[in-house]
Backbone bond lengths (Angstrom), bond angles and torsions (degrees), N, CA, C in turn:
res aa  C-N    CA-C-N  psi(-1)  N-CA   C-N-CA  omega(-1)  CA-C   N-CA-C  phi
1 X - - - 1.452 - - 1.517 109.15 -
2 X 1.392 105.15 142.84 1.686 94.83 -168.73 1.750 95.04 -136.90
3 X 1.337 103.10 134.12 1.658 111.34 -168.54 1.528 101.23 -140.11
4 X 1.289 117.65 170.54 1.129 125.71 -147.35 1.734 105.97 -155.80
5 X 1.374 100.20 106.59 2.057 93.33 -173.54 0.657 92.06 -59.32
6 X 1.784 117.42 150.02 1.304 155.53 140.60 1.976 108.47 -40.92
7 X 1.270 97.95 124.58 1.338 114.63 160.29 1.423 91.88 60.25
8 X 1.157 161.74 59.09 1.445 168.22 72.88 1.504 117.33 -41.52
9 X 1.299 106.14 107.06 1.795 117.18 158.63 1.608 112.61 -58.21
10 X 1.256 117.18 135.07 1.552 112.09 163.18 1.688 114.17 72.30
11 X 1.275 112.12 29.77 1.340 86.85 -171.54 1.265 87.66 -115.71
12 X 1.452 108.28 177.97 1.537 123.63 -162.95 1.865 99.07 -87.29
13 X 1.215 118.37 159.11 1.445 132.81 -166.65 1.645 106.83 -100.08
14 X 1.226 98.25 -12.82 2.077 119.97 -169.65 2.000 100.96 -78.24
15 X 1.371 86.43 112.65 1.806 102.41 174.13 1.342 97.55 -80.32
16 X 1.477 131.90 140.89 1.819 126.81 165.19 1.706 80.56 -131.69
17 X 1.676 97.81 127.21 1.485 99.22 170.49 1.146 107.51 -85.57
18 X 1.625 116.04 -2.20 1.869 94.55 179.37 1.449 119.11 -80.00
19 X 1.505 108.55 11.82 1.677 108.71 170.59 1.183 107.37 -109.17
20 X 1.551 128.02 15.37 1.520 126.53 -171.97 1.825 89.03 -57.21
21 X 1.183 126.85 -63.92 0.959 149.35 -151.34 1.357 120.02 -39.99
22 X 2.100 97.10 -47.97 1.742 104.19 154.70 1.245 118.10 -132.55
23 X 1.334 88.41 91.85 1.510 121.98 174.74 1.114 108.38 41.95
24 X 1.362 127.72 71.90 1.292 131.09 159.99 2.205 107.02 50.56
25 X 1.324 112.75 9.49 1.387 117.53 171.49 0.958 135.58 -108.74
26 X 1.586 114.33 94.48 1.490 135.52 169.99 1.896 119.28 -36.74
27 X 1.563 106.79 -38.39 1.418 105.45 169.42 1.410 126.47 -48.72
28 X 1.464 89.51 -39.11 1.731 98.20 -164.08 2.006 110.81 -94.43
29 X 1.419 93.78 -15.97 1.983 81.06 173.93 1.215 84.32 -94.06
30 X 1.448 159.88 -27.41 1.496 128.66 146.85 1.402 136.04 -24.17
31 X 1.193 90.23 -53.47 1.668 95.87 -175.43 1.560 106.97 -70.35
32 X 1.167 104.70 -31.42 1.983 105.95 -178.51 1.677 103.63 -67.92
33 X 1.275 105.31 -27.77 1.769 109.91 -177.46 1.643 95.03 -51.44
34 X 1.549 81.57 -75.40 1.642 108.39 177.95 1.632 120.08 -22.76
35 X 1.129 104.72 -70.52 1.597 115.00 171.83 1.443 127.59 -66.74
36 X 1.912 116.97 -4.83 1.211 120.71 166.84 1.576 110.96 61.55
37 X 1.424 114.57 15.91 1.722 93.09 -154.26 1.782 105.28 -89.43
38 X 1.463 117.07 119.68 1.791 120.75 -154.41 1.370 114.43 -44.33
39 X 1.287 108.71 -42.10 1.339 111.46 -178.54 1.663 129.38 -62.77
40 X 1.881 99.97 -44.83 1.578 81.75 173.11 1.788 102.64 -86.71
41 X 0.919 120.04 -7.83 1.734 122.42 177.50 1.777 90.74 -64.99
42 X 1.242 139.30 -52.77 1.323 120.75 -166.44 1.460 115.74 -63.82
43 X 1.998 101.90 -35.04 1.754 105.21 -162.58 1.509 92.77 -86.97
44 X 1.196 128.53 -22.84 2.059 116.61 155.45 1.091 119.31 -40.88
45 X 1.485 110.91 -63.24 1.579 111.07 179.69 1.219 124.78 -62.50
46 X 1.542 130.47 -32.19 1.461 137.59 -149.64 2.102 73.46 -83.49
47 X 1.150 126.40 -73.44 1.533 141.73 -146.97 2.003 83.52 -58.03
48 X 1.543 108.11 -69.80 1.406 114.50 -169.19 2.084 99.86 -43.12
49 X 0.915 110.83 -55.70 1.275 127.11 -164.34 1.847 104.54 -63.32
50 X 1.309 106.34 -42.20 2.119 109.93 168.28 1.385 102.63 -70.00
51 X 1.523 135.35 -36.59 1.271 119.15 179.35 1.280 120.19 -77.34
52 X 1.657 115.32 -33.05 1.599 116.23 -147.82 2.124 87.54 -102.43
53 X 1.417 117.47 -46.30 1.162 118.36 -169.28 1.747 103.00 66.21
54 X 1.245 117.41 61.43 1.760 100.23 161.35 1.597 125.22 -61.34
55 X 1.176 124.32 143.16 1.569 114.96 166.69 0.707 117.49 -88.37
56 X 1.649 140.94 179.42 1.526 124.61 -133.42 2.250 74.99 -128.10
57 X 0.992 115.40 1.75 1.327 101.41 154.12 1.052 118.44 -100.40
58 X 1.483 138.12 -3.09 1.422 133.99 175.92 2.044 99.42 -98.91
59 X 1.152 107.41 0.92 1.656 122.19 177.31 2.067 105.80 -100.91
60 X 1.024 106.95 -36.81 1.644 114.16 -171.50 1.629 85.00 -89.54
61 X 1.648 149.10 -42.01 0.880 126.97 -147.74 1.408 107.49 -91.32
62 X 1.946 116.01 -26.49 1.538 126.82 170.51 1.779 98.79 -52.75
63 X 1.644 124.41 -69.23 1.212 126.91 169.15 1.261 122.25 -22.79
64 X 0.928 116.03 -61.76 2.052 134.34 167.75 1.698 87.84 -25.81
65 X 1.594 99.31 -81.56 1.701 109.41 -158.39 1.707 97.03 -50.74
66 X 0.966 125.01 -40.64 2.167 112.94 -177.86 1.192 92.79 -85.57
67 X 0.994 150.02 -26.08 1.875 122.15 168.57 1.940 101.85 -65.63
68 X 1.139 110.67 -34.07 1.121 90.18 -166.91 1.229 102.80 -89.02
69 X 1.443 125.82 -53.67 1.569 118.34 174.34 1.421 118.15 -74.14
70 X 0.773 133.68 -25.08 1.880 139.39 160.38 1.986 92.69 90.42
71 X 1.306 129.20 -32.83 1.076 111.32 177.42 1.438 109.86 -154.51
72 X 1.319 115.48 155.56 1.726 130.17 -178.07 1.623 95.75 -105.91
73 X 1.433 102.70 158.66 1.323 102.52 163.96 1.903 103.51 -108.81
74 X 1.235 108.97 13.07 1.865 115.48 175.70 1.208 110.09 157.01
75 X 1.378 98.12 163.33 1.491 102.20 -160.71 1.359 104.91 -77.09
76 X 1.132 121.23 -5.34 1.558 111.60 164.82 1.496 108.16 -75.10
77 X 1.470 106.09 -72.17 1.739 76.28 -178.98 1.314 131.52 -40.63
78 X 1.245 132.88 -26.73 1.469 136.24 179.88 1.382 108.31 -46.74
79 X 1.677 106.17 -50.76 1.668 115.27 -166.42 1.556 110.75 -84.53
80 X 1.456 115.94 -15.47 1.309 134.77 170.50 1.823 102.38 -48.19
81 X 1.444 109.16 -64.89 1.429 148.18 166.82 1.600 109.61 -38.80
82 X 0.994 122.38 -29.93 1.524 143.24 -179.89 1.397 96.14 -97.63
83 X 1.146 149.93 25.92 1.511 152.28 -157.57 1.932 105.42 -34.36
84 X 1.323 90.51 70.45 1.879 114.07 179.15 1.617 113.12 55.79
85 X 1.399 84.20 30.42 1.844 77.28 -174.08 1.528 113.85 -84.54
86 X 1.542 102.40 -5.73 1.739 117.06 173.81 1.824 114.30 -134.02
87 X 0.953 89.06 146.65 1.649 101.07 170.77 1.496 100.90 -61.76
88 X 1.500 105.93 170.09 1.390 125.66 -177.17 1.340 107.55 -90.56
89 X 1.991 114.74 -24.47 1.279 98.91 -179.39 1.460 107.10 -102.71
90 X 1.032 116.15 12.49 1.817 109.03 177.41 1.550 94.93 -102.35
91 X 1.417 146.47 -36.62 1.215 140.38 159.46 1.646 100.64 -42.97
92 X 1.056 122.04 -36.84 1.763 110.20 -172.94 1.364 114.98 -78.14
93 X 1.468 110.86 3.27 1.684 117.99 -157.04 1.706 75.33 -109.92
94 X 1.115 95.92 -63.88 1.725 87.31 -166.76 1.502 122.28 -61.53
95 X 1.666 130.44 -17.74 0.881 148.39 156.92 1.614 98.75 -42.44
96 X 0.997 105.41 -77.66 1.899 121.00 -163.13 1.598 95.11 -37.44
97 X 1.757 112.77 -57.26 1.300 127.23 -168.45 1.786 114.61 -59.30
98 X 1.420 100.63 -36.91 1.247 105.91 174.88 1.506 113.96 -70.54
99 X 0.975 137.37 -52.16 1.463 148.86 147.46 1.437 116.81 -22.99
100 X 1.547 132.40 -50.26 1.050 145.31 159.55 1.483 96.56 -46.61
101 X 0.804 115.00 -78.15 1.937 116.71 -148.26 1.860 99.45 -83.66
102 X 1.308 115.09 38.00 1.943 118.21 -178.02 0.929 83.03 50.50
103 X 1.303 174.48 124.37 1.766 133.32 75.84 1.386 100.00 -92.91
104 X 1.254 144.31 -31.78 1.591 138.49 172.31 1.806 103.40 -116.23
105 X 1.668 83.06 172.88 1.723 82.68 176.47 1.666 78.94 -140.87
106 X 1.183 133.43 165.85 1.380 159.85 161.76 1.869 100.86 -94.57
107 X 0.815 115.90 89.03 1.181 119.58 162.47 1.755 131.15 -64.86
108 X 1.229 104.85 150.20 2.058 106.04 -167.33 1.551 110.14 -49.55
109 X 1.284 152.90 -21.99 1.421 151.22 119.48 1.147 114.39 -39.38
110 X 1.243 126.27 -5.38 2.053 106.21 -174.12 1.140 120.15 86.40
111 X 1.432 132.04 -19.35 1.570 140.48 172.43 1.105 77.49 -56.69
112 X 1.360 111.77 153.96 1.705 166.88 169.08 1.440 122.32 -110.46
113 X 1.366 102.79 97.76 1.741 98.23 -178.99 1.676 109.07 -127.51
114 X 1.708 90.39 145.40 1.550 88.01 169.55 1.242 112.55 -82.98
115 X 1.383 111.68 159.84 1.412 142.25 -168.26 1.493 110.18 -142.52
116 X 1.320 135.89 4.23 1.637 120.10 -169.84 1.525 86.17 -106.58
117 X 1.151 142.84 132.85 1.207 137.51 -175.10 1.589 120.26 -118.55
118 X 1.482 96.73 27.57 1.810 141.77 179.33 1.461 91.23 -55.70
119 X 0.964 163.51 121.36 1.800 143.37 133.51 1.611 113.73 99.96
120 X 1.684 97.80 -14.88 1.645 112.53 -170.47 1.424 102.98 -72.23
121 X 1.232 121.74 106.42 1.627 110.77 -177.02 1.400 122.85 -82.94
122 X 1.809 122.47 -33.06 1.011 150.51 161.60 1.369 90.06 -47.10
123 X 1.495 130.51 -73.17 1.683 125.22 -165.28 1.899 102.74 -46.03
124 X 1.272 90.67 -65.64 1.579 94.82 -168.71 1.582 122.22 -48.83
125 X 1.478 113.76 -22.03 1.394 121.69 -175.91 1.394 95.61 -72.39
126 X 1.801 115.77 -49.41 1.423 105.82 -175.61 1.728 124.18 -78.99
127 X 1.552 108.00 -1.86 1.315 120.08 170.61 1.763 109.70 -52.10
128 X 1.587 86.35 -58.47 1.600 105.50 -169.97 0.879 103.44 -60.07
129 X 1.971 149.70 -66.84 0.832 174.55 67.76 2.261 84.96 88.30
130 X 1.058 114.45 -87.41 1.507 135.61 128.96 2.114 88.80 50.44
131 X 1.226 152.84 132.90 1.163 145.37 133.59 1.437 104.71 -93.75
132 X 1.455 107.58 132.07 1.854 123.98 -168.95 1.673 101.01 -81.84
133 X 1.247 115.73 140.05 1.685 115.07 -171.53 1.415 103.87 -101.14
């Protein structure tokens, strides 16, 4: 279904039901990315996660792409990167989830960076690399 806010110039025509949830506002499950804060990061995922159901190979294969690229500049490019092999709203489930558990942070532009430095070899080279204070 494709709808279109009322009395908004320029806005996009694209419905994502995974924001039905808050109020149809993309600003604000950003900003919860953004702000990391556990609690509404868990009740995103638990709600995103009963509607969308990701499988835990469409979850290891997003992971795959930030170990190997270490950062997005948005979640579109990410899914760009996924060459349609996932929906936009099951990438948002696993986003939330990834965010939940540290391995990425959503940064104040929307870039997407990894942070779990688990398997990350690129991270760890620059860990070491790293002078201790």
């Amino acid at each position: 279904m494709l709808t279109k806010a009322v009395g908004t110039k320029g806005t996009s025509s694209h419905y994502d039901p995974s924001f039905r949830s808050y109020d149809v506002d993309r600003n604000k499950f950003l900003s919860i990315l953004i702000r990391r804060q556990k609690k509404e990061l868990d009740k995103i995922v638990a709600e995103l996660a009963e509607k969308n159901n990701p499988t835990l190979l469409s979850i290891k294969k997003v992971e795959n792409l930030f170990i190997e690229h270490t950062e997005f500049d948005s979640r579109t490019h990410l899914l760009r990167q996924l060459n349609g092999s996932m929906k936009a709203t099951v990438l948002n489930t696993i986003i939330a989830h990834l965010v939940s558990e540290n391995k990425i942070v959503v940064n104040d532009d929307h870039s997407l960076t990894w942070v779990d430095s688990q398997g990350n070899i690129r991270l760890n080279e620059e860990f070491g690399k790293a002078v201790s204070l």
